[in-house]
C-alpha positions as CSV (number, residue, x, y, z in Angstrom):
1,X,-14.1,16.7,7.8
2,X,-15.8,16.3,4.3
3,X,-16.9,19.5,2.1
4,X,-20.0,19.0,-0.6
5,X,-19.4,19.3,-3.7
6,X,-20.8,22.6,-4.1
7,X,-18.6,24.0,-1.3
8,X,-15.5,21.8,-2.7
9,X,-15.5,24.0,-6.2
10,X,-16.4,27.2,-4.4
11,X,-13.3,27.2,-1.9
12,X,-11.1,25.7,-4.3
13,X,-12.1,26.6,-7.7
14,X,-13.8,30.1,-7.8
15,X,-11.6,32.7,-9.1
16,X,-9.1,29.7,-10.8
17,X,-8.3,29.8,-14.7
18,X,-9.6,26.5,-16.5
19,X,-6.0,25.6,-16.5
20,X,-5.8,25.7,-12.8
21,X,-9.0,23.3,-12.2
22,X,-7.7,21.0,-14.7
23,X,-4.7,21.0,-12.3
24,X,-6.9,20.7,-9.2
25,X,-9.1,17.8,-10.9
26,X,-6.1,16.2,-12.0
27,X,-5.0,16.3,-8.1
28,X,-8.0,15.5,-7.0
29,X,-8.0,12.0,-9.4
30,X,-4.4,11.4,-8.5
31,X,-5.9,10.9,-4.4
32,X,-8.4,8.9,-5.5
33,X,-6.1,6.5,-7.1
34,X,-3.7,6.9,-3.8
35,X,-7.1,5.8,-1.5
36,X,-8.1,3.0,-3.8
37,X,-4.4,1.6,-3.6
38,X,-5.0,1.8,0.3
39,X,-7.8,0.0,0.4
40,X,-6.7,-2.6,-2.0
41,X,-3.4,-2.9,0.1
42,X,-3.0,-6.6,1.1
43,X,-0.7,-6.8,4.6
44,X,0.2,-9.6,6.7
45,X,-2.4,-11.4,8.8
46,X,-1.3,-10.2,12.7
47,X,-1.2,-7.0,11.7
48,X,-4.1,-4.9,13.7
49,X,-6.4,-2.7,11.1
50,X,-6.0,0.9,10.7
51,X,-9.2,2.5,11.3
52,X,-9.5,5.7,10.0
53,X,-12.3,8.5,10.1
54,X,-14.1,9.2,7.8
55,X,-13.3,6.0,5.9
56,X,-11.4,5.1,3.2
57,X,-14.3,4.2,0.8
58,X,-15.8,7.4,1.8
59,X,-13.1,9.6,0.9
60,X,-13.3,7.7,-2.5
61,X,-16.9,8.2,-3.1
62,X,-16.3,12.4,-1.8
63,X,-13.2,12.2,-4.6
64,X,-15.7,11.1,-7.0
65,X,-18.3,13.5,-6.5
66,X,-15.6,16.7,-6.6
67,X,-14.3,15.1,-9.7
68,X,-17.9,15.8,-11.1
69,X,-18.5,18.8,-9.2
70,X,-14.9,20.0,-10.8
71,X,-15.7,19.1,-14.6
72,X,-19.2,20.7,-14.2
73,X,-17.8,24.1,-13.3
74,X,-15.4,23.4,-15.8
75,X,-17.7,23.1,-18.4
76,X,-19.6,26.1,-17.0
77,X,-16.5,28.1,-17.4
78,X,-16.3,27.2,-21.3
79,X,-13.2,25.0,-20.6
80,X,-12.8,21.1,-21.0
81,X,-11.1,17.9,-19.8
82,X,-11.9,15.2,-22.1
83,X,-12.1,11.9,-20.1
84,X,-9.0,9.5,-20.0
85,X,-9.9,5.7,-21.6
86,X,-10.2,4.7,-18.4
87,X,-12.8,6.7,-17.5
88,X,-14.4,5.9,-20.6
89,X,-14.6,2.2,-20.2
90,X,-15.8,2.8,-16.7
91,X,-18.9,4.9,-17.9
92,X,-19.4,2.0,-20.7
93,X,-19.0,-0.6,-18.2
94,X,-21.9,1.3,-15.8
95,X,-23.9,2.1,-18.8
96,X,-24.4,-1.8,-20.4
97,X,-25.0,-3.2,-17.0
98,X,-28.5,-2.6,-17.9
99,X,-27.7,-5.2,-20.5
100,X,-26.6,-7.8,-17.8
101,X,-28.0,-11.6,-18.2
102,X,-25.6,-13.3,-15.6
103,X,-23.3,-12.7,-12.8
104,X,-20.8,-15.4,-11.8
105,X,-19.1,-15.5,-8.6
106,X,-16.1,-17.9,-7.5
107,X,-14.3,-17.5,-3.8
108,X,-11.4,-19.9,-3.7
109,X,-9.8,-20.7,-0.1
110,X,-6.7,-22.7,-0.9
111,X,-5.7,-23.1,2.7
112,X,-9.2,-24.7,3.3
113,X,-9.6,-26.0,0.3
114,X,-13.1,-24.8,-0.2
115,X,-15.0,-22.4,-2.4
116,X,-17.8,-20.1,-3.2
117,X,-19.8,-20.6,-6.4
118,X,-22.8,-18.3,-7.0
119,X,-24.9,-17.4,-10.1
120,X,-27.4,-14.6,-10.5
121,X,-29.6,-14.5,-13.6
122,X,-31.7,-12.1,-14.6
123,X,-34.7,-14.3,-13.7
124,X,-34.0,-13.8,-10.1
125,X,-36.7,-11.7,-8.7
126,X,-34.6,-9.1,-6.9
127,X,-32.5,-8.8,-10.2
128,X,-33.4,-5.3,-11.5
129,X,-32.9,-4.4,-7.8
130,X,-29.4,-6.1,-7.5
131,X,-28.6,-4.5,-10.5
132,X,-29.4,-1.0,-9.7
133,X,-27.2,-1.3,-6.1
134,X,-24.5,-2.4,-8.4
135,X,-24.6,0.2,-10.6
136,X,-23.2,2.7,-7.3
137,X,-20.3,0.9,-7.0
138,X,-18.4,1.6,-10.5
139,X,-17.5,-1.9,-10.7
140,X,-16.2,-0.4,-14.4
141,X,-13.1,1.0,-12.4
142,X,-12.0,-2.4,-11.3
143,X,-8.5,-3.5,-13.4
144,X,-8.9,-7.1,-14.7
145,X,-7.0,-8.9,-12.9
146,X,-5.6,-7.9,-9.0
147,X,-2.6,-9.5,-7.5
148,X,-0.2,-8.4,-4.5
149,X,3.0,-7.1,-5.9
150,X,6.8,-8.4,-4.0
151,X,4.3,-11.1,-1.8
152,X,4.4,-14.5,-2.7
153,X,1.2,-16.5,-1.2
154,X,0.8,-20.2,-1.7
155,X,-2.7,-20.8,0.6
156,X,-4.5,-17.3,0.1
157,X,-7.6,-16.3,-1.7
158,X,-8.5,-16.2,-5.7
159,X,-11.4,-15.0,-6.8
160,X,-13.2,-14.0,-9.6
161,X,-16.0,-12.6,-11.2
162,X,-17.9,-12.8,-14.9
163,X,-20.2,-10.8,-15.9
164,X,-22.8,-12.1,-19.3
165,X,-24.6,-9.9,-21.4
166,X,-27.8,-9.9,-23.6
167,X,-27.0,-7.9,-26.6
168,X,-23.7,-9.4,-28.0
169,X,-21.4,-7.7,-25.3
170,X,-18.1,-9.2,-25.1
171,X,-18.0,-11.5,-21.3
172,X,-16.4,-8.8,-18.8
173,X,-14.5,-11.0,-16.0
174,X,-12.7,-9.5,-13.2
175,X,-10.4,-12.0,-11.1
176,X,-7.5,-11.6,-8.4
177,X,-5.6,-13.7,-5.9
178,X,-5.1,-12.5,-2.8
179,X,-5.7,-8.7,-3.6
180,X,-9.1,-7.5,-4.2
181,X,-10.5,-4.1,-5.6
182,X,-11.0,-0.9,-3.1
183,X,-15.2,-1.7,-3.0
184,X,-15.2,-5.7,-3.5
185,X,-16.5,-5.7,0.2
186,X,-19.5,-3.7,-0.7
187,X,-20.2,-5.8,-4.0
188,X,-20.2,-9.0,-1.9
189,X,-22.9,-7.2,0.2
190,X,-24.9,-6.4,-2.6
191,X,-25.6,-9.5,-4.0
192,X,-25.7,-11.5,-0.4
193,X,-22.1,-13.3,-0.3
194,X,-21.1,-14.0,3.0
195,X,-17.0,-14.3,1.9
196,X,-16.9,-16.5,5.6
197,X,-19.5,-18.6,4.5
198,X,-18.9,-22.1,4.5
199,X,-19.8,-23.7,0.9
């Protein structure tokens, strides 16, 4: 069962010196990383899913919010965990999408020999729309590039994804073969890519 956030710091983090919640947020980052692994996991085709309550993505998105929770009461306490460069490019990453002009999508099935090519433009009429569902998702925490380590795979999946800006911002492209990021499933959603879909 999942805690809020409120209940999160005051079972865990009432009564703790700032030293001990930079411990406990540093735990609490350490699982999210662990869930995000999971998710991203890549395992062999006949073996059955593993469903687990409450989900995976879940989890991450309650490991996020006692993060903040965490830092907050930190804060309040007079104490102080500067964020990692990670985190910051994630929070500049969330912040420009505002500044967004193009998303580029490419699905590659090698074993079909087929692919997936979208583009969304800021002209689209459900663009400011799309673009506020995507900024939920902190796409900024994706790593570049996502590959399955020890696995070799001739026929699998590459993908990739580009994202254009209006005011100068260096292209921002995320790609992978055969490994994709912990929420990829949910950003296919969002903008309305079946990954089944026949091109």
């Amino acid at each position: 069962m999942m805690i809020s956030p409120e209940t999160y710091v005051k079972l865990e983090l009432e009564g703790l010196s700032n030293d001990e919640i930079i411990s406990k947020i540093r735990g609490l980052k350490r699982e999210m990383t662990r869930l995000k692994r999971e998710v991203e996991y890549v395992g062999l085709e006949d073996e059955e899913p593993v469903i687990v309550c409450p989900s995976p993505d879940v989890r991450i998105t309650m490991q996020r919010d006692y993060i903040e929770a965490a830092r907050k009461f930190l804060e309040e306490q007079g104490g102080e965990l500067p964020l990692t460069k990670a985190e910051i490019r994630a929070r500049k990453f969330e912040d420009d999408l505002k500044y967004v002009e193009k998303i580029r999508v490419e699905i590659r099935y090698a074993r079909r020999m087929e692919s997936i090519n979208r583009e969304f433009t800021n002209s689209d009429p459900d663009w400011d729309e799309m673009i506020g569902l995507l900024s939920y998702l902190h796409i900024g925490d994706w790593k570049p590039y996502y590959e399955p380590k020890d696995v070799v795979v001739n026929d699998g999946v590459s993908w990739s994804v580009e994202f254009e800006y209006t005011n100068g911002i260096r292209k921002r492209k995320f790609a992978g073969s055969n490994k994709f990021p912990y929420n990829f499933g949910r950003f296919m959603e969002t903008l309305g890519i079946d990954v089944v879909e026949k091109p």
